[in-house]
C-alpha positions as CSV (number, residue, x, y, z in Angstrom):
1,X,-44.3,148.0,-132.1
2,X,-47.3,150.4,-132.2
3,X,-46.9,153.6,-133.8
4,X,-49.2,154.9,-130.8
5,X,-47.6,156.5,-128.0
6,X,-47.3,154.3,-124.8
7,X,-51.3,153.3,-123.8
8,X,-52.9,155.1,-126.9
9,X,-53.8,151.9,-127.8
10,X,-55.7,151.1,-124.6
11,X,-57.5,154.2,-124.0
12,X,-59.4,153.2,-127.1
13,X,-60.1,150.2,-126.2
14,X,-60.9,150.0,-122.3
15,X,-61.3,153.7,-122.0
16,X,-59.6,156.6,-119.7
17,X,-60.2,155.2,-116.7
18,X,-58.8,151.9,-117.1
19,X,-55.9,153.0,-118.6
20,X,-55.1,155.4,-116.2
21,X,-56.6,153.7,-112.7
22,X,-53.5,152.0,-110.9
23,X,-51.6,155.5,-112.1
24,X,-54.3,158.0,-110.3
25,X,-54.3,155.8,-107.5
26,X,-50.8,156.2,-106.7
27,X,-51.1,160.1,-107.8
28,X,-53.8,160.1,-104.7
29,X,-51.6,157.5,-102.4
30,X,-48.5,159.8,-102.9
31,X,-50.3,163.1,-102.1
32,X,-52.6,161.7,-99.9
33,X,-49.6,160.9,-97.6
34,X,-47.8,164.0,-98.1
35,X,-51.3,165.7,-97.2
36,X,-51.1,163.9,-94.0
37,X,-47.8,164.9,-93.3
38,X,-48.5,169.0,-93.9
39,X,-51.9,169.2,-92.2
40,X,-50.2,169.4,-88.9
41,X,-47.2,172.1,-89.7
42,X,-49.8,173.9,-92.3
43,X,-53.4,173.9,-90.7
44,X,-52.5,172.8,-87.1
45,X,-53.9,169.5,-87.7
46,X,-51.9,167.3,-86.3
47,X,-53.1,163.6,-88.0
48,X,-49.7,162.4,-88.7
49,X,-46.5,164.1,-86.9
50,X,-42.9,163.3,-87.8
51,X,-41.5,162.6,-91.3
52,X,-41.4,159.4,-93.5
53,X,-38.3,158.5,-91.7
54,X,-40.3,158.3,-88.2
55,X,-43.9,158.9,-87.3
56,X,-46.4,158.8,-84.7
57,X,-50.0,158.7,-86.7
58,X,-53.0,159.5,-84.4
59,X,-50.5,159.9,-81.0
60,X,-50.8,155.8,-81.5
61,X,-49.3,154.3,-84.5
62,X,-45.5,154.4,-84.7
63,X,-44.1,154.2,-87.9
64,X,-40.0,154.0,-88.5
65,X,-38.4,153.8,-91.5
66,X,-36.3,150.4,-91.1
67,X,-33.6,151.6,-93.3
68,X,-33.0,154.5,-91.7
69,X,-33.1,152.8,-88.5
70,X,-30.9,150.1,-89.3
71,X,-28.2,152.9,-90.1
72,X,-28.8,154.5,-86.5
73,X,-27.5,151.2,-84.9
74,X,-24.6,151.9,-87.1
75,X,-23.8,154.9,-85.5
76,X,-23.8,153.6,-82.3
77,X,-26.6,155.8,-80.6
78,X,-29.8,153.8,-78.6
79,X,-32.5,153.3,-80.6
80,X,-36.1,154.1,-78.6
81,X,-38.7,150.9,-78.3
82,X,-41.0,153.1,-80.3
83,X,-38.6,153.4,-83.3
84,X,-38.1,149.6,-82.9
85,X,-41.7,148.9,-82.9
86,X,-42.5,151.0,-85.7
87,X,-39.6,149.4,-88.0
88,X,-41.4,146.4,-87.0
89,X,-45.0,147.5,-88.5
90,X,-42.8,148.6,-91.6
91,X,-41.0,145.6,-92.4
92,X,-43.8,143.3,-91.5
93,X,-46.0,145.8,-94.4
94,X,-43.5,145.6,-96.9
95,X,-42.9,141.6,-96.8
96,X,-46.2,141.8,-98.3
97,X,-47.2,143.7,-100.4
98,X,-43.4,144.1,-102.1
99,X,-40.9,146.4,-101.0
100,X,-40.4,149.1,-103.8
101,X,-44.3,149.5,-103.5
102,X,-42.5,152.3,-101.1
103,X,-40.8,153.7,-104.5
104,X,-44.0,153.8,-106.4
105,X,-46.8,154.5,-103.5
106,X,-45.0,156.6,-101.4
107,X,-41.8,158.4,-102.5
108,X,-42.7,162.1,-102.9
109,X,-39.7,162.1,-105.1
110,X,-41.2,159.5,-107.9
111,X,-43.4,162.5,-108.7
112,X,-40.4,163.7,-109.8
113,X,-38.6,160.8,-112.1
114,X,-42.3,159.9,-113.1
115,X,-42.7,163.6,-114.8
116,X,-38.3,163.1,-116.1
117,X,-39.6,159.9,-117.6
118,X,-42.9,160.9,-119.1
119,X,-41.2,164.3,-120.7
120,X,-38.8,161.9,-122.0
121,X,-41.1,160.0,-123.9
122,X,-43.2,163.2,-125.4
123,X,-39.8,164.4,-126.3
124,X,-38.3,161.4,-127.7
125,X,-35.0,161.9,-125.9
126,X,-33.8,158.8,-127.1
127,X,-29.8,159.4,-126.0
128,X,-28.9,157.7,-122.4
129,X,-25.6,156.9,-120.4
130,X,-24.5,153.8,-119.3
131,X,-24.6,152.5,-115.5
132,X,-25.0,149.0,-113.6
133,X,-28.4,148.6,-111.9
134,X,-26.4,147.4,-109.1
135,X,-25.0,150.4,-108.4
136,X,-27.4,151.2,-106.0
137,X,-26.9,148.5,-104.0
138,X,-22.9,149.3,-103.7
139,X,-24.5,153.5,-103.0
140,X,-26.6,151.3,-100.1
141,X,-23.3,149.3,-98.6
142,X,-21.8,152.8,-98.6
143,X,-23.9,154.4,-96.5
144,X,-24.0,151.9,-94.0
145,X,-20.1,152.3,-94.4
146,X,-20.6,156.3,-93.8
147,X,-22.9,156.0,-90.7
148,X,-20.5,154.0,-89.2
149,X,-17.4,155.6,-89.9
150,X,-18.7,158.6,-88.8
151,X,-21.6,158.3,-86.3
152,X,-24.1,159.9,-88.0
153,X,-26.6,159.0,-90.4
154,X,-24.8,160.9,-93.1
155,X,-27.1,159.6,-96.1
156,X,-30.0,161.5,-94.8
157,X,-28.0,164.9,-95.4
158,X,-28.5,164.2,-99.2
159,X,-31.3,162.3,-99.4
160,X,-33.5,163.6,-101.8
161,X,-36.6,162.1,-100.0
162,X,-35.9,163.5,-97.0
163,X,-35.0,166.6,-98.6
164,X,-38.0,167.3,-100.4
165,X,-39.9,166.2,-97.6
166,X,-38.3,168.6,-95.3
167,X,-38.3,171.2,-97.7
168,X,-42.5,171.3,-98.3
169,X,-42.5,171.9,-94.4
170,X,-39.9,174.3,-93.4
171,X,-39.2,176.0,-97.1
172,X,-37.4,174.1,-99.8
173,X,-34.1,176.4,-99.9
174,X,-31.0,173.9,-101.2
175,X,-33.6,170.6,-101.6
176,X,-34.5,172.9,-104.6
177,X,-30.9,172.1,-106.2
178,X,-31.0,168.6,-105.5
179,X,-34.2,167.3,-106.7
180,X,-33.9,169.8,-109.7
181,X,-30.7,167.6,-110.5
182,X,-32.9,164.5,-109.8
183,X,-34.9,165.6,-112.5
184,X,-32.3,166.8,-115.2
185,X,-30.5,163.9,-114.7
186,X,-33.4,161.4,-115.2
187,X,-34.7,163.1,-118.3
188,X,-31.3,163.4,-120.4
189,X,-28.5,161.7,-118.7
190,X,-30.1,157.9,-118.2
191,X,-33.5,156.5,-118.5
192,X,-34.8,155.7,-114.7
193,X,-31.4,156.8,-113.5
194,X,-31.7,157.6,-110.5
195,X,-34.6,155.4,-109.1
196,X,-33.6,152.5,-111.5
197,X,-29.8,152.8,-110.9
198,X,-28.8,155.1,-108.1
199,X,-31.3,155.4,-105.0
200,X,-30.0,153.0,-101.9
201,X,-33.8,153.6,-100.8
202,X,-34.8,152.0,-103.6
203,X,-32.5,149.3,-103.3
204,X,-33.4,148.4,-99.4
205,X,-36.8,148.2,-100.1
206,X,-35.8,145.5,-102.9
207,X,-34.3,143.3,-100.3
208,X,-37.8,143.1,-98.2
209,X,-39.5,142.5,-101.5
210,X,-38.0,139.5,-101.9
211,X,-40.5,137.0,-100.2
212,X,-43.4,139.5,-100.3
213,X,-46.7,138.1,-101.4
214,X,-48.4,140.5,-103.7
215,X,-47.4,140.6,-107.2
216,X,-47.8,141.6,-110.9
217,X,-48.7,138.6,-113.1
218,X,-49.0,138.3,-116.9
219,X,-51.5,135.9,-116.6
220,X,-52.8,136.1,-120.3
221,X,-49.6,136.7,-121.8
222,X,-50.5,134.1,-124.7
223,X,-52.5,137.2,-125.9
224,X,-49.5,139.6,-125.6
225,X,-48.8,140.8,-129.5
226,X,-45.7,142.3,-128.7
227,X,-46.7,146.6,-128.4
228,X,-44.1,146.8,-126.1
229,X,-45.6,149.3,-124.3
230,X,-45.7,148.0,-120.8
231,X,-41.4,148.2,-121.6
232,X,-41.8,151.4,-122.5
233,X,-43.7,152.4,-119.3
234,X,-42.3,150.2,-116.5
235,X,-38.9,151.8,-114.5
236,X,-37.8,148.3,-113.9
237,X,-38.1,146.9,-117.5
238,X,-35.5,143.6,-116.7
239,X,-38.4,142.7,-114.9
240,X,-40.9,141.8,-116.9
241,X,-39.5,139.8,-119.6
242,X,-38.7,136.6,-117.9
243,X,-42.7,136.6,-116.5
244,X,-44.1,137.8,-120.1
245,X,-41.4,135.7,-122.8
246,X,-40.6,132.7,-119.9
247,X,-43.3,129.9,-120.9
248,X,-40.8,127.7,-122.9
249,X,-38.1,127.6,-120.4
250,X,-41.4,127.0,-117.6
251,X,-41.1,130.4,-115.8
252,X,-44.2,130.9,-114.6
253,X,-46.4,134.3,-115.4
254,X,-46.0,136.0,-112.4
255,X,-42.8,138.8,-111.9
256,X,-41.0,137.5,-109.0
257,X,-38.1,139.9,-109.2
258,X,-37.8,142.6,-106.1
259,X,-37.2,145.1,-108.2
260,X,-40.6,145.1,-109.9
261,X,-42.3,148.5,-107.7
262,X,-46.2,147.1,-108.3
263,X,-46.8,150.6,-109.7
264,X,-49.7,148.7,-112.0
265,X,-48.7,151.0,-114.9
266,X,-48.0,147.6,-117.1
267,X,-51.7,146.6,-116.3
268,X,-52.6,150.3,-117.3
269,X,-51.3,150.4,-120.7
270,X,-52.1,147.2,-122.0
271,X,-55.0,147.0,-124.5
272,X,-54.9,143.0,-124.1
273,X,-55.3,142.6,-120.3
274,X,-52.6,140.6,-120.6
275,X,-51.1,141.8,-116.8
276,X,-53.3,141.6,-113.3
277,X,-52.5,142.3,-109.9
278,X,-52.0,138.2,-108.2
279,X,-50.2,136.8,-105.5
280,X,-46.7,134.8,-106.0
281,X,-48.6,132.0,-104.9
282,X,-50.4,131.7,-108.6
283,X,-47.1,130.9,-111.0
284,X,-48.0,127.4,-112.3
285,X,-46.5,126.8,-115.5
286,X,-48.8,125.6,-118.4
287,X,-49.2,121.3,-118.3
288,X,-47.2,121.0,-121.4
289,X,-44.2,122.5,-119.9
290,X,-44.0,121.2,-116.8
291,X,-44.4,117.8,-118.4
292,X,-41.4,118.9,-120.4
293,X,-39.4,120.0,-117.1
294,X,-39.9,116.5,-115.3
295,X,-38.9,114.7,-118.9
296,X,-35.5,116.7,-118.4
297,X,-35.1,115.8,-114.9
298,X,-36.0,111.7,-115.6
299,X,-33.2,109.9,-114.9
């Protein structure tokens, strides 16, 4: 492992920029939409109106949050055509360029686990509690559950998204509390907690990540010398192994799990090149190995 911290290595070889390029372009993605969102309330500007949740860009474009929509038909209340179009748009967005690109491109609150988990590194917190990365998707059943128990869409009282998107708007108040505890709990309770463990967001957006068509690929991962650093940088590091270490059981290069958010940062960080956005369309195994595969299968 390199004694340099986490993409040292290639900022001296490919420079700042490419080190840093997939990072500042989510940095001006994630603002950038947020920006859109408080010209109207701010500057009278009214671009984008609405929330993340549901949106009308332009007095055209409806955008609807399919998640969200999903748990209004729980509740039993009508659902506009707009809000049924716009879930549409989303979901039709999201099958292809992967789901959690939402997490990573979007959430205002991955500002938030992104500073947790850089702090954490600088301060070598190395100490972390245990939890299931399912967990999330039993926090996601449960809110379904909750709307329809109750009628309401109950998870969007809490939601920390919502919260601090509200709260930029109309004055943080109590979204304070709950992204601070975001925050704490990220930096010295568990490593990714609560994007990586806990948000049912996160864990919707998996689901429509699973056929989606643009992906991370460790296409030169014969040159990979083992840094580690894209593991120490990626939220979702389960991910990457099987693409990165795979080629003798003939997994092909590229990630294909739904967890992986594109955030690029493993393409960032690594002085070899050895990652590249790609498509899941490009996972051929080397000749030798699939040679190997059908010698298995021979009858």
């Amino acid at each position: 492992m390199s004694a340099l911290r986490p993409g040292q290595e290639a900022t001296l070889r490919k420079g700042w920029w490419r080190a840093h390029k997939w990072l500042l372009l989510r940095r001006v993605s994630q603002f950038g939409i947020l920006a859109l969102f408080l010209l109207g309330p701010w500057a009278g500007l009214w671009i984008v109106k609405g929330n993340l949740a549901s949106s009308l860009t332009l007095d055209v474009l409806p955008l609807t949050d399919p998640y969200v929509l999903l748990q209004s038909f729980l509740t039993g209340h009508a659902v506009a055509g707009t809000a049924l179009a716009g879930a549409a748009i989303v979901t039709v967005f999201y099958l292809i360029v992967g789901g959690r690109v939402y997490c990573s491109w979007v959430c205002p609150v991955n500002l938030v686990t992104d500073l947790a988990a850089w702090l954490r590194r600088r301060l070598n917190i190395k100490g972390s509690a245990r939890m299931s990365r399912q967990t999330r998707y039993w926090v996601l059943g449960l809110t379904f559950v909750l709307a329809f128990l109750t009628g309401t869409i109950a998870w969007e009282v809490v939601n920390p998204v919502s919260m601090l998107h509200r709260g930029l708007i109309f004055g943080m108040g109590f979204a304070w509390a709950i992204v601070l505890a975001v925050f704490l709990f990220d930096l010295f309770v568990l490593r990714h907690g609560w994007c990586g463990h806990v948000c049912p967001v996160g864990a919707f957006y998996s689901l429509l990540a699973m056929p989606s068509v643009v992906r991370v690929s460790a296409a030169a991962r014969e040159k990979c010398d083992d840094c580690m650093d894209c593991f120490a940088v990626c939220p979702e590091q389960q991910v990457i192994r099987p693409a990165l270490k795979g080629a003798d059981q003939g997994i092909g290069p590229v990630i294909l799990s739904p967890n992986c958010t594109n955030c690029g940062r493993c393409i960032d960080v690594c002085a070899l090149d050895v990652f590249r956005f790609s498509t899941r369309f490009s996972n051929a195994t080397t000749p030798h190995i699939r040679v190997a595969q059908n010698k298995e299968v021979s009858p």
